[in-house]
TIRO-2110 file (N, C-alpha, C; in Angstrom, 1 decimal):
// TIRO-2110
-2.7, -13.7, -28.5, N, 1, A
-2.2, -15.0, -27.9, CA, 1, A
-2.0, -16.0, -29.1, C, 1, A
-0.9, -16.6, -29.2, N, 2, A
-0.3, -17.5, -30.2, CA, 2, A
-1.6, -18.9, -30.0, C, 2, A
-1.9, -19.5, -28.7, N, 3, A
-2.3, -20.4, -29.0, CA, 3, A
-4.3, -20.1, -28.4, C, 3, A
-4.4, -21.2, -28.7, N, 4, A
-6.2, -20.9, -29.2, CA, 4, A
-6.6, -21.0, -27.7, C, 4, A
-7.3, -20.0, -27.1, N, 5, A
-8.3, -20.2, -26.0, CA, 5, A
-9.0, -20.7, -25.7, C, 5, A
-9.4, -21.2, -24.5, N, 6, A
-10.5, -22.0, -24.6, CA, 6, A
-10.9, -22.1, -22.9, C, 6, A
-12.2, -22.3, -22.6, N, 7, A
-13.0, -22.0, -21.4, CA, 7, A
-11.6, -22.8, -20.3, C, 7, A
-10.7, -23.7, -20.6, N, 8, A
-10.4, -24.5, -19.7, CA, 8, A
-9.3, -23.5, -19.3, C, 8, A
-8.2, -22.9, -20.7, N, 9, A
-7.2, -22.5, -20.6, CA, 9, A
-7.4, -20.9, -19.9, C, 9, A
-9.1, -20.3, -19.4, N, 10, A
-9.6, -19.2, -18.6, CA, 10, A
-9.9, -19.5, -17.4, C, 10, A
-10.1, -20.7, -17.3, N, 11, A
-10.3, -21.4, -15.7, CA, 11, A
-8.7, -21.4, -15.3, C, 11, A
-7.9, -21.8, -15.9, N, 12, A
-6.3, -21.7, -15.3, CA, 12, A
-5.9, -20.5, -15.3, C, 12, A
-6.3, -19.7, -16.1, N, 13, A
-5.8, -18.1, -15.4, CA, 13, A
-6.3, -17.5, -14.5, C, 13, A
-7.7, -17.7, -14.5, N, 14, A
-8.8, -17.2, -12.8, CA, 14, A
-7.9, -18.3, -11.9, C, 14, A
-7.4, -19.1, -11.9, N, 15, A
-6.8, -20.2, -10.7, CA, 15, A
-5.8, -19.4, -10.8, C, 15, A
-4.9, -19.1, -11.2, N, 16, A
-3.6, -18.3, -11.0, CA, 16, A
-3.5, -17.2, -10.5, C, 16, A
-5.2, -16.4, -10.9, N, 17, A
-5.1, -15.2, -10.4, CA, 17, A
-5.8, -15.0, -8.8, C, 17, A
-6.4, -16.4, -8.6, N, 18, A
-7.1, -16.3, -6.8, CA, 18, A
-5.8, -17.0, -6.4, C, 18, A
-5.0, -17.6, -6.7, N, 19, A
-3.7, -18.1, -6.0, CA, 19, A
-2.8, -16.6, -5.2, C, 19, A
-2.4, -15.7, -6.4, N, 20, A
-1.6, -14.3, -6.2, CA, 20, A
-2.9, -13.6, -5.2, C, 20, A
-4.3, -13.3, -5.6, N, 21, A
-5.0, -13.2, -4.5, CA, 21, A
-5.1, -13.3, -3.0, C, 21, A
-4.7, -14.7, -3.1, N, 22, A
-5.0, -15.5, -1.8, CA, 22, A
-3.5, -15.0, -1.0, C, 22, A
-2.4, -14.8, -1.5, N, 23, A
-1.0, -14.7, -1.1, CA, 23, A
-0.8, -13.1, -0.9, C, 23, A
-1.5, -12.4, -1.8, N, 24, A
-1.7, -10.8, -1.5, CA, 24, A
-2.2, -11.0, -0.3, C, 24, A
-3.8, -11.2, 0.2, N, 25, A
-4.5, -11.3, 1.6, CA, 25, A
-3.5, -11.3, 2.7, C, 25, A
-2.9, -12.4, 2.7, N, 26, A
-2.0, -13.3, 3.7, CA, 26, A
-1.0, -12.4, 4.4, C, 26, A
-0.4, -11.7, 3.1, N, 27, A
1.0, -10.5, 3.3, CA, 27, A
0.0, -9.4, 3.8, C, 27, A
-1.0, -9.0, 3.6, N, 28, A
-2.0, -7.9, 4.5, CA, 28, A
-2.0, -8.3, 5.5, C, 28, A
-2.3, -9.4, 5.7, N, 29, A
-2.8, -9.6, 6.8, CA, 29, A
-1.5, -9.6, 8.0, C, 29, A
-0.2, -9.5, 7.4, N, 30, A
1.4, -9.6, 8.3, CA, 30, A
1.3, -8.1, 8.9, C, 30, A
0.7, -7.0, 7.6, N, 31, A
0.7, -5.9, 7.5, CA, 31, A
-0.2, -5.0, 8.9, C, 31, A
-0.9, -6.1, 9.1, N, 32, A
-1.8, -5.7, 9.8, CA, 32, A
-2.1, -6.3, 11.3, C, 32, A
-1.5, -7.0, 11.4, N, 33, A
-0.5, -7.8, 12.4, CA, 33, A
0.7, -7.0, 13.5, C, 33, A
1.1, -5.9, 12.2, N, 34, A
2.0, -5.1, 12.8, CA, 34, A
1.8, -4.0, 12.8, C, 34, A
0.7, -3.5, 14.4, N, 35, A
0.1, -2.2, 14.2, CA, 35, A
-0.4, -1.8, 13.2, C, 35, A
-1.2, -2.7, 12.3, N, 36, A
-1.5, -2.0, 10.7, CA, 36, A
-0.5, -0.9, 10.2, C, 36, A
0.5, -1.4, 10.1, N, 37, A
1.4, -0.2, 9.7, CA, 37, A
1.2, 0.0, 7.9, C, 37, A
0.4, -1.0, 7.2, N, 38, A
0.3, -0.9, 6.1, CA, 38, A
1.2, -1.1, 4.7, C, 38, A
1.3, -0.6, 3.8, N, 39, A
2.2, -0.2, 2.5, CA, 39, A
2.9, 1.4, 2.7, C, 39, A
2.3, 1.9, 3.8, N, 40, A
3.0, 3.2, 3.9, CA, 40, A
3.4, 3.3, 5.0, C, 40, A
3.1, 3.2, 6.1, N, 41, A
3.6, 3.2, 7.6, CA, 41, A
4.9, 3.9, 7.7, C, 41, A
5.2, 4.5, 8.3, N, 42, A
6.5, 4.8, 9.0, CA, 42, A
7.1, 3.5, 9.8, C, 42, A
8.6, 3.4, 9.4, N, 43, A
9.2, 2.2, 10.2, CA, 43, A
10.3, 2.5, 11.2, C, 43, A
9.8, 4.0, 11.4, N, 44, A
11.3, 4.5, 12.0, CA, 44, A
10.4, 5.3, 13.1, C, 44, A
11.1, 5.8, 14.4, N, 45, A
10.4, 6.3, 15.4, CA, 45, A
10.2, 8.0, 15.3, C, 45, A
10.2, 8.5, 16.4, N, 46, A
9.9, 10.2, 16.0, CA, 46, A
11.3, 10.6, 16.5, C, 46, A
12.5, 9.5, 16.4, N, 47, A
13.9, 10.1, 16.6, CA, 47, A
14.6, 9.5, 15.4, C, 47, A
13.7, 8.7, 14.4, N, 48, A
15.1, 8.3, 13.9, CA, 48, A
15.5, 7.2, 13.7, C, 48, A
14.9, 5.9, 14.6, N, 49, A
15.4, 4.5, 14.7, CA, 49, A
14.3, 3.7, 14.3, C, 49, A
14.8, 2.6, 13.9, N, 50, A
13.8, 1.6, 13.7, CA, 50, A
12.5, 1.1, 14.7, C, 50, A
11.5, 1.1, 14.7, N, 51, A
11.0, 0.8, 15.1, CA, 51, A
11.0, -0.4, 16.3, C, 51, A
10.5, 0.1, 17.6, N, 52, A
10.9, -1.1, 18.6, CA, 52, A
9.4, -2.2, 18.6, C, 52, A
8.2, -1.7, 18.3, N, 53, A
7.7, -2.2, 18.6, CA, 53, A
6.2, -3.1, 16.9, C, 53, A
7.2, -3.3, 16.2, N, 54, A
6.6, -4.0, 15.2, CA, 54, A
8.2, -4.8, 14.7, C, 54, A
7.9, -6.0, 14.0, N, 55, A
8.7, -6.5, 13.4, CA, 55, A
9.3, -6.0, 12.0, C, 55, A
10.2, -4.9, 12.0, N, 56, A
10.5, -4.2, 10.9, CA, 56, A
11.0, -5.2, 9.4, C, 56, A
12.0, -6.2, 9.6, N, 57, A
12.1, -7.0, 8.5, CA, 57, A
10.8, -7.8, 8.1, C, 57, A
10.2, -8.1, 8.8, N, 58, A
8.9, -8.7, 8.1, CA, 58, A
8.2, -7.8, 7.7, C, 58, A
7.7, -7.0, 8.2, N, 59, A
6.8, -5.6, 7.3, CA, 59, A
7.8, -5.5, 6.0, C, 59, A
9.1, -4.7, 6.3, N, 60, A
10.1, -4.1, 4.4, CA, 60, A
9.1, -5.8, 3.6, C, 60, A
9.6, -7.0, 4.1, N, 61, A
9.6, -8.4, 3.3, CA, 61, A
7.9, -8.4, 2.6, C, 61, A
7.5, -8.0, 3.4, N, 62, A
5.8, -8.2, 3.1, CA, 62, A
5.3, -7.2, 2.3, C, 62, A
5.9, -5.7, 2.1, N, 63, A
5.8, -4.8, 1.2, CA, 63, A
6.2, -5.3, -0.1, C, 63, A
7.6, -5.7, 0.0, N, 64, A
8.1, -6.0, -0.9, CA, 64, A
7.9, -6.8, -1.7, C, 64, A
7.1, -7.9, -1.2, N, 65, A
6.5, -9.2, -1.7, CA, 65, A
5.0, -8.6, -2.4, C, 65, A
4.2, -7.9, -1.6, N, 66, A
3.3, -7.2, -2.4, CA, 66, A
3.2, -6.6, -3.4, C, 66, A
4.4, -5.5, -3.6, N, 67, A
4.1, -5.0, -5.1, CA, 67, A
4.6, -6.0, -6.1, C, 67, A
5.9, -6.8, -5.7, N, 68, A
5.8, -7.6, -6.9, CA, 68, A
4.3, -8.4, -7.0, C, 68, A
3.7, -9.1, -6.3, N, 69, A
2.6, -10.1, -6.6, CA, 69, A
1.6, -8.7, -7.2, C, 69, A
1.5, -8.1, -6.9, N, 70, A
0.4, -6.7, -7.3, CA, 70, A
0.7, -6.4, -8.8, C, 70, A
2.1, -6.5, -9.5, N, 71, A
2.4, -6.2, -10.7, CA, 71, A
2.3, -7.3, -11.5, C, 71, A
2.1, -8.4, -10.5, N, 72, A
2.0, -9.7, -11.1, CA, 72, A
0.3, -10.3, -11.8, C, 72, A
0.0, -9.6, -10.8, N, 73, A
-1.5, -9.8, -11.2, CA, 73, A
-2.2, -8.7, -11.9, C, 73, A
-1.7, -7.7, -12.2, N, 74, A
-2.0, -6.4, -13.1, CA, 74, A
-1.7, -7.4, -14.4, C, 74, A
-0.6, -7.9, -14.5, N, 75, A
-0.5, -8.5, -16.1, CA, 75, A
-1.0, -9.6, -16.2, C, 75, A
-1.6, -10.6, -15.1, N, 76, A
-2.3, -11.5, -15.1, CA, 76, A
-3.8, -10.9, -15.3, C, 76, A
-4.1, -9.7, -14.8, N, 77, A
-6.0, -9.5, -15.2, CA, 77, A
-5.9, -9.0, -16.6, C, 77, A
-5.4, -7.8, -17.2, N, 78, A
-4.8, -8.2, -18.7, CA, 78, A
-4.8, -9.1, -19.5, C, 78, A
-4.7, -10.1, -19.6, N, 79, A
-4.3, -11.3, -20.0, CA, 79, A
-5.6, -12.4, -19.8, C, 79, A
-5.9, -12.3, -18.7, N, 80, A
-7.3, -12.7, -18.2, CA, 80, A
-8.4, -12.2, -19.5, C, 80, A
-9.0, -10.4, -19.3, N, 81, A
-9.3, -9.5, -20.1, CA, 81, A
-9.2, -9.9, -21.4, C, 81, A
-8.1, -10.2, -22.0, N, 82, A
-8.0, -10.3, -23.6, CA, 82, A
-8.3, -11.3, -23.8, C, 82, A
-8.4, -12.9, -23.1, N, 83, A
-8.5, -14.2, -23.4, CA, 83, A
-10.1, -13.8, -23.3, C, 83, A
-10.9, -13.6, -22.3, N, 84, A
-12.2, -13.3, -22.0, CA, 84, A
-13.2, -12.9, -23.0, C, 84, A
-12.4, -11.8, -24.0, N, 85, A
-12.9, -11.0, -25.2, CA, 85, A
-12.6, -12.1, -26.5, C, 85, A
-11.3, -12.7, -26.3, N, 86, A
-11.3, -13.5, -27.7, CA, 86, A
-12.3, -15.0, -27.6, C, 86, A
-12.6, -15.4, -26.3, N, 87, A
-13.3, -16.6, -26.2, CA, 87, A
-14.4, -15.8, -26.6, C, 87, A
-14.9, -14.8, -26.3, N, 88, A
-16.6, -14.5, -26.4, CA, 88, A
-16.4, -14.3, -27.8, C, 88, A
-15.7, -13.5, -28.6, N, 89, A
-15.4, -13.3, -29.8, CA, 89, A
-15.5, -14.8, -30.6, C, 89, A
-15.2, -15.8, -30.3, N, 90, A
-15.2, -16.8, -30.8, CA, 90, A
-16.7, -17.4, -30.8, C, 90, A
-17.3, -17.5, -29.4, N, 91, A
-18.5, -17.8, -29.3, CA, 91, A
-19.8, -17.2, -30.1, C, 91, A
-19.3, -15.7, -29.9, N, 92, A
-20.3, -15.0, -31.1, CA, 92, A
-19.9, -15.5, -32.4, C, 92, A
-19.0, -15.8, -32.9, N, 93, A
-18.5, -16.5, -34.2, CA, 93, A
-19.6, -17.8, -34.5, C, 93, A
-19.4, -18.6, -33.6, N, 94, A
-20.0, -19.7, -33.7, CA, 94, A
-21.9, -19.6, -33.5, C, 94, A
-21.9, -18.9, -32.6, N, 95, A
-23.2, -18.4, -32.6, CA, 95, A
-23.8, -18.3, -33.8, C, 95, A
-23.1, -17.2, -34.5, N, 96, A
-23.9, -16.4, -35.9, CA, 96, A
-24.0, -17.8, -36.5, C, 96, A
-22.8, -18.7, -36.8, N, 97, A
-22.2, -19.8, -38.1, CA, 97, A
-23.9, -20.6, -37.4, C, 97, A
-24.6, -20.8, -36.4, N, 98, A
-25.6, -21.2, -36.1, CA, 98, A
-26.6, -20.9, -36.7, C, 98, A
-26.5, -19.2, -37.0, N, 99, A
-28.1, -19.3, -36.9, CA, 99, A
-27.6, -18.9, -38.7, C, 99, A
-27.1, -19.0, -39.5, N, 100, A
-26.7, -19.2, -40.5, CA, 100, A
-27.6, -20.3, -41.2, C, 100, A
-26.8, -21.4, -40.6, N, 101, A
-27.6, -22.6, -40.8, CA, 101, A
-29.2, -23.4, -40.0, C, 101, A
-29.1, -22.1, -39.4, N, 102, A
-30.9, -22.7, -38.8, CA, 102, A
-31.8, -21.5, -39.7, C, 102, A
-32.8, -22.6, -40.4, N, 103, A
-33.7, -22.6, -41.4, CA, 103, A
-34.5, -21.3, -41.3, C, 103, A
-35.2, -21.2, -39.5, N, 104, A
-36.4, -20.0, -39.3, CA, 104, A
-35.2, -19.1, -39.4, C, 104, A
-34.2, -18.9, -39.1, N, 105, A
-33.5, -17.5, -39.6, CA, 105, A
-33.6, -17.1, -37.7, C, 105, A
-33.6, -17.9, -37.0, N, 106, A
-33.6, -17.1, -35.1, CA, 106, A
-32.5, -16.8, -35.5, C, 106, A
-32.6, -15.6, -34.1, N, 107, A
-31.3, -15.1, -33.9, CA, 107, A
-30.8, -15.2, -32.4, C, 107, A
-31.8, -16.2, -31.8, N, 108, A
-31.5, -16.7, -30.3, CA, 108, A
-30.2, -16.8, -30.3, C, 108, A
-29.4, -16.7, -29.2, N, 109, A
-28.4, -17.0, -28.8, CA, 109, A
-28.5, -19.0, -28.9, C, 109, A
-26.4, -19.3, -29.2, N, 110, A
-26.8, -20.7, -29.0, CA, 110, A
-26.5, -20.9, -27.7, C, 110, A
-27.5, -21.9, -27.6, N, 111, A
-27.4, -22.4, -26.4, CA, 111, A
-26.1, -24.0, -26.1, C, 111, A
-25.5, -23.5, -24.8, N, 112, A
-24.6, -24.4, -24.6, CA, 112, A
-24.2, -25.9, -23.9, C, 112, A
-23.9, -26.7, -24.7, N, 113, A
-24.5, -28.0, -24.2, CA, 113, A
-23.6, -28.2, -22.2, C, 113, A
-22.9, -27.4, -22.2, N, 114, A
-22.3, -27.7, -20.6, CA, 114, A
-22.5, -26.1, -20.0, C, 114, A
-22.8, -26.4, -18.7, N, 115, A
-23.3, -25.1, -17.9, CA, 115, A
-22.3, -25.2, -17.0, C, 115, A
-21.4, -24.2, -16.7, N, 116, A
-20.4, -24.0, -15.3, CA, 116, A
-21.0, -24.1, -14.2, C, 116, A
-21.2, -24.9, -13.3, N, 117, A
-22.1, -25.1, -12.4, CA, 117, A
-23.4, -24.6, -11.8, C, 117, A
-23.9, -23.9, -11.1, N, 118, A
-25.3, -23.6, -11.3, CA, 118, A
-25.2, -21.9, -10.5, C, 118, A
-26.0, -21.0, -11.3, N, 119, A
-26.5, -20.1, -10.7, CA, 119, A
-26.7, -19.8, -9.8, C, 119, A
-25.9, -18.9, -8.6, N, 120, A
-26.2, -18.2, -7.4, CA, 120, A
-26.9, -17.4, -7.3, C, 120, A
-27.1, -16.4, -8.2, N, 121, A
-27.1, -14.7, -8.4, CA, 121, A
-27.7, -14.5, -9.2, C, 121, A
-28.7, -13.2, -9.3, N, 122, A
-29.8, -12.9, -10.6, CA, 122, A
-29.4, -11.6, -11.2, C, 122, A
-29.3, -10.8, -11.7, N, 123, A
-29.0, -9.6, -12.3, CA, 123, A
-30.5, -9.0, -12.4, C, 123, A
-31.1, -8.4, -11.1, N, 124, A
-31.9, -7.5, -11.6, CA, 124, A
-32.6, -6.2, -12.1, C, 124, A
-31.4, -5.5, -12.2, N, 125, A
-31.3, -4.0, -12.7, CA, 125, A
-29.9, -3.7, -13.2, C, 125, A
-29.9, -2.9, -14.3, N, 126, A
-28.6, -2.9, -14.6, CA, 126, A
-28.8, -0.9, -15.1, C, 126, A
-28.5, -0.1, -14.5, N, 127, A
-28.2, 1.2, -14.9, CA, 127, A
-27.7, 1.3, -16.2, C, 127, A
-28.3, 2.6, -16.6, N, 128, A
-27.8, 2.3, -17.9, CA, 128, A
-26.2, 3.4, -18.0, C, 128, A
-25.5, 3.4, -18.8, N, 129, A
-24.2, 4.2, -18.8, CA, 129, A
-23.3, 3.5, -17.6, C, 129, A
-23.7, 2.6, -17.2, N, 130, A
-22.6, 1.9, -15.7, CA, 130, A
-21.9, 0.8, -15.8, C, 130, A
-20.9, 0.7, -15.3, N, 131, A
-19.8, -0.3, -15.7, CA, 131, A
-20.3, -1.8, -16.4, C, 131, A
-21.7, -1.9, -15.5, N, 132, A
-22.0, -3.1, -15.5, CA, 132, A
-22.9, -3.1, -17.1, C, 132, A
-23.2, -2.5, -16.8, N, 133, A
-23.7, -1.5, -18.6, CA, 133, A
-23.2, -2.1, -19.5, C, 133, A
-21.5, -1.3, -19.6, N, 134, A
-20.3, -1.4, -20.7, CA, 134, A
-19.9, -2.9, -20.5, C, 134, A
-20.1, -3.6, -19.2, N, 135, A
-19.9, -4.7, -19.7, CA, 135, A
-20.4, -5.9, -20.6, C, 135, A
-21.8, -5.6, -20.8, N, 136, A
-22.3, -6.0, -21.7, CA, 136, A
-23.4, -7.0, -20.5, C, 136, A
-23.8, -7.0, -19.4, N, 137, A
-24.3, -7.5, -18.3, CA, 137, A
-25.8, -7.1, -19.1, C, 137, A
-27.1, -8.1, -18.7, N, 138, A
-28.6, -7.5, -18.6, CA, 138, A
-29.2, -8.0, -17.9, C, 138, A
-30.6, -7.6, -17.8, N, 139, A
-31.4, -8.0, -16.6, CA, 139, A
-31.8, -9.4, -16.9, C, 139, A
-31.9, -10.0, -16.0, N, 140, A
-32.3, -11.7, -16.0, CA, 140, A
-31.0, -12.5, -16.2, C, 140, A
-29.7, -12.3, -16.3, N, 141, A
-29.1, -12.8, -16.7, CA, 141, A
-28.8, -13.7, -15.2, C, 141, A
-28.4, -15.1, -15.2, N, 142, A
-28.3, -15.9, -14.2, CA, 142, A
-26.7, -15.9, -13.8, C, 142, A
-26.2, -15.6, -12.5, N, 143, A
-24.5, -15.4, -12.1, CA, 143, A
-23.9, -16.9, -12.3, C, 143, A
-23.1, -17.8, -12.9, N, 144, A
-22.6, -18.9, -12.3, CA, 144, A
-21.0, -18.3, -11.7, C, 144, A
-20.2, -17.1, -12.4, N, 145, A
-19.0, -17.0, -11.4, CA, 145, A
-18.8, -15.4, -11.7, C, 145, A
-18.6, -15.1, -10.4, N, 146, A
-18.7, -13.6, -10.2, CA, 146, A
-16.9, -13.6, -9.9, C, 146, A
-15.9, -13.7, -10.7, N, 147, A
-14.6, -13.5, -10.4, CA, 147, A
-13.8, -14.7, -10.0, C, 147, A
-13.8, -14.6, -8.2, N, 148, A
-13.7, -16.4, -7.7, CA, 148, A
-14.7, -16.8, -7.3, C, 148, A
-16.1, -16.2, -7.5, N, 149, A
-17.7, -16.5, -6.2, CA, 149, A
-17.9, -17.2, -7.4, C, 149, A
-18.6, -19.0, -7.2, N, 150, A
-19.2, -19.6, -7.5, CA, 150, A
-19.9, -20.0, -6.8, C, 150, A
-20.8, -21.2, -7.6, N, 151, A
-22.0, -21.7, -6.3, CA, 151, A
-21.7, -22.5, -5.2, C, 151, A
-20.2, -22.7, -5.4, N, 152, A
-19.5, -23.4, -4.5, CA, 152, A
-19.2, -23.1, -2.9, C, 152, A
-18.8, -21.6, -3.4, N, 153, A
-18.2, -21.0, -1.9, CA, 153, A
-19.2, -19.6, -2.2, C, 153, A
-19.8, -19.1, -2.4, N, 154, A
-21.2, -18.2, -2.4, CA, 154, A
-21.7, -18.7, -0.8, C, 154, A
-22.0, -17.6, -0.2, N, 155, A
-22.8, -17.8, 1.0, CA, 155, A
-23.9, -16.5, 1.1, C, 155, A
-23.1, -15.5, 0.8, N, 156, A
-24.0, -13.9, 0.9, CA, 156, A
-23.7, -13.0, -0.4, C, 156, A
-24.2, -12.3, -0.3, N, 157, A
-24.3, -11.0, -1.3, CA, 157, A
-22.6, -10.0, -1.0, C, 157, A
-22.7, -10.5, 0.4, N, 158, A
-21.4, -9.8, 0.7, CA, 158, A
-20.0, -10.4, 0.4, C, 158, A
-19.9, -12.0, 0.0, N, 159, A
-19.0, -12.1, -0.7, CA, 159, A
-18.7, -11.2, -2.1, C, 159, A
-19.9, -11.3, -3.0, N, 160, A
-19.9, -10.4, -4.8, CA, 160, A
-19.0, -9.1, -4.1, C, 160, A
-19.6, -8.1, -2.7, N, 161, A
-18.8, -7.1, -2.5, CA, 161, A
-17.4, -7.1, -2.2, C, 161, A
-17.4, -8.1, -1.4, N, 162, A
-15.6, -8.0, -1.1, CA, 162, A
-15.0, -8.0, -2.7, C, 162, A
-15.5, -9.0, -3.8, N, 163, A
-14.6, -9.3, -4.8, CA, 163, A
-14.6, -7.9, -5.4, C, 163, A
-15.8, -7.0, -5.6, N, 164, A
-15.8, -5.6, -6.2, CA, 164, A
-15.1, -5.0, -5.6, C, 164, A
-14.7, -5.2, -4.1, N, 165, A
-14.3, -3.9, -3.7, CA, 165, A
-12.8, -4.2, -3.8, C, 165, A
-12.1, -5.7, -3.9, N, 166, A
-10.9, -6.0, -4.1, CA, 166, A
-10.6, -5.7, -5.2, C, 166, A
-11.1, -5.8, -6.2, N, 167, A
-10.8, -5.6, -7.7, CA, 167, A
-10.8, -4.3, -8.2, C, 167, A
-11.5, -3.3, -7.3, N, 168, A
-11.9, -2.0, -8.0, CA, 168, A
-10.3, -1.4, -9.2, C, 168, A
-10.5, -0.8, -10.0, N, 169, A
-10.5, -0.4, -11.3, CA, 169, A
-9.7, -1.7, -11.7, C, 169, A
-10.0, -3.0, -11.7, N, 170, A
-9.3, -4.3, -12.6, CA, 170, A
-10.2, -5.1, -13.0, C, 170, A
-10.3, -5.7, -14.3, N, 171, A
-11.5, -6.6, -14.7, CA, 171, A
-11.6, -7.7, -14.0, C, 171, A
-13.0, -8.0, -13.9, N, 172, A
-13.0, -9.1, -13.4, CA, 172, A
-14.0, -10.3, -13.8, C, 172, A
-13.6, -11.6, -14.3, N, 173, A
-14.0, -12.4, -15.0, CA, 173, A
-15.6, -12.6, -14.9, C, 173, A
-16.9, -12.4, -15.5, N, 174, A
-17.6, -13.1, -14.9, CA, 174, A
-18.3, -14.4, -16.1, C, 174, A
-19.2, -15.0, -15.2, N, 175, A
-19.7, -15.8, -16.6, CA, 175, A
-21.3, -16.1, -15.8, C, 175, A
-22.4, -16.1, -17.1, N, 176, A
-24.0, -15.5, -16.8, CA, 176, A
-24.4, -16.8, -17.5, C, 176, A
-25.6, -17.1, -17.3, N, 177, A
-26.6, -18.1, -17.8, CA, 177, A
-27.5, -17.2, -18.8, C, 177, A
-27.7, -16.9, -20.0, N, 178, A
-28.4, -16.1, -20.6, CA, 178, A
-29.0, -17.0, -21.9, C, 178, A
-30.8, -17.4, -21.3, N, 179, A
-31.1, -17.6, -22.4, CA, 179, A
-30.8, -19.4, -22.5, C, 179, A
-30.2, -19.9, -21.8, N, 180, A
-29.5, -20.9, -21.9, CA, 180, A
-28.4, -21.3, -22.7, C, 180, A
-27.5, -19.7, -23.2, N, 181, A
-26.4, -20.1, -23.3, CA, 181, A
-25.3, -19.7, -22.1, C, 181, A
-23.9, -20.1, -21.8, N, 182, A
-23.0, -19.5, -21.3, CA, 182, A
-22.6, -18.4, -21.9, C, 182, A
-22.0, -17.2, -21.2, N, 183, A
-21.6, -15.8, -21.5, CA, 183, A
-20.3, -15.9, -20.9, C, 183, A
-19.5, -15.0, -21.4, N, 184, A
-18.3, -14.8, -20.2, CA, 184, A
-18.5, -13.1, -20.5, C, 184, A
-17.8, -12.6, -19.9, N, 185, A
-18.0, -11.0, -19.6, CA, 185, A
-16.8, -10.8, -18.8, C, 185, A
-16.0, -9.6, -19.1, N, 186, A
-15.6, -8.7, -18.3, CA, 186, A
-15.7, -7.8, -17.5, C, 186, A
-15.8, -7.2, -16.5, N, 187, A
-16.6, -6.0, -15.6, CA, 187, A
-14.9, -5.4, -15.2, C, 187, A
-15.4, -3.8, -15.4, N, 188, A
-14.4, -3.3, -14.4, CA, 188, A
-15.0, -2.8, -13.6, C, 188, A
-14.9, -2.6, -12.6, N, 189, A
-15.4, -1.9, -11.1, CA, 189, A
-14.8, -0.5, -11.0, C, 189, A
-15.7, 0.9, -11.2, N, 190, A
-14.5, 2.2, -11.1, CA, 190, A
-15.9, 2.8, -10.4, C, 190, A
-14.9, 4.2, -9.7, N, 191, A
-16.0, 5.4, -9.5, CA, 191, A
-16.5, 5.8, -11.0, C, 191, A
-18.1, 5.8, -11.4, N, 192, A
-18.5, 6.2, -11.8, CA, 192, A
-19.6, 7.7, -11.7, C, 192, A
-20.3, 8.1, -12.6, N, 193, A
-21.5, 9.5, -11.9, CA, 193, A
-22.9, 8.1, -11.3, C, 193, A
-22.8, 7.4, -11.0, N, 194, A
-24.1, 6.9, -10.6, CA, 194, A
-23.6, 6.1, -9.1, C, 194, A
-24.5, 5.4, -8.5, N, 195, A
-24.4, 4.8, -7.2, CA, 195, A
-23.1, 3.0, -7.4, C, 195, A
-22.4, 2.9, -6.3, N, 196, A
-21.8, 2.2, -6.3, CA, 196, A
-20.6, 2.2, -7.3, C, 196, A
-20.4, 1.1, -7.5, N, 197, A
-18.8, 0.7, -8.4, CA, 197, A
-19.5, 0.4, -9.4, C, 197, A
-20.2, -0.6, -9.6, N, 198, A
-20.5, -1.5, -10.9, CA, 198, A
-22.0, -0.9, -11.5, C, 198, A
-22.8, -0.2, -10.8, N, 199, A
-23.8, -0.2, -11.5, CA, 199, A
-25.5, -0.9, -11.3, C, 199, A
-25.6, -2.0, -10.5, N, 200, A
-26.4, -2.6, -11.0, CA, 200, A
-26.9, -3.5, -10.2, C, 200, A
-28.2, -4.5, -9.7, N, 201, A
-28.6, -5.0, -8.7, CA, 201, A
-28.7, -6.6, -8.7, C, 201, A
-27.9, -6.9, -7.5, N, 202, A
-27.6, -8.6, -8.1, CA, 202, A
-28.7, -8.7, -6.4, C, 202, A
-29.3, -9.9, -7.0, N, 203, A
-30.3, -10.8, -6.1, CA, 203, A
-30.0, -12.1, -5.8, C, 203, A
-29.8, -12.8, -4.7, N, 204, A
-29.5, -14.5, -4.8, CA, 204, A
-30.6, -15.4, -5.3, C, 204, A
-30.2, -16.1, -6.3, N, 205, A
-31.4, -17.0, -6.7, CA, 205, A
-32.3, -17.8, -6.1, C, 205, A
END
């Protein structure tokens, strides 16, 4: 990326990317409206003709609108992904240049003078070899945004699942209270050899 990242210019990409989100749902939901005929349905009868009893131009319209928004947000989580790694890359930068110049020689993480609003979610087990693993996730670490789940619209545990199960094999942003610094992290959500997608045991605070 030509110009410098920064936590604000990753909040406008997670905004762009629950926007294409929110507009994917909506076209499911036309999809599903019409006999759930889906992304594959047959639109034609067992003779031949168009269908009489679903709205055939709005289903083709709603497919069609899907894979573009679907290709749209494949290079939007990419993008997402790489800003996510160069901001942390940057923070670990600054981090070290910290403990550089602090005297006892800690190697605490620095801590960050603004917190993204407050912690919903605990991290208390993390498998080892599991997505949540490779993401660099650990135990105790405090949730402030699980994707689009903040403390804002957080109600259940079953929100964190819908977002895993929507996102499965696509990163998805998170950012952790550790230590009392901010983290940002990437997670991808895949079939792994262990239980679940990600790995690992989130508790509400």
């Amino acid at each position: 990326m030509n110009k410098q990242v920064t936590k604000e210019s990753v909040r406008q990409l997670i905004s762009k990317k629950d926007a294409i989100e929110a507009d994917i749902k909506e076209l499911q939901d036309v999809l599903h409206s019409q006999k759930n005929v889906g992304l594959d349905g047959s639109l034609v009868d067992s003779e031949g003709f168009p269908r009489n009893d679903i709205d055939v131009y709005a289903v083709r319209n709603a497919r069609n609108r899907i894979i573009c928004l679907q290709n749209d947000h494949k290079d939007l989580m990419n993008e997402i992904e790489r800003a996510i790694h160069e901001l942390h890359a940057v923070e670990r930068q600054r981090s070290g240049e910290g403990q550089q110049g602090n005297e006892s020689g800690s190697r605490e993480p620095r801590r960050s003078a603004t917190v993204c609003g407050s912690p919903f979610a605990r991290i208390e087990l993390v498998t080892p070899g599991s997505p949540a693993k490779d993401a660099g996730l650990q135990v105790g670490d405090l949730i402030l945004e699980f994707g689009s789940m903040n403390s804002s619209n957080f109600s259940s545990l079953q929100n964190v699942a819908d977002v895993v199960q929507h996102s499965l094999s696509k990163p998805t942003s998170i950012t952790v209270l550790r230590n009392g610094s901010v983290v940002h992290l990437g997670l991808v959500q895949k079939q792994w050899s262990g239980k679940g997608l990600i790995g690992c045991k989130i508790v509400p605070t």
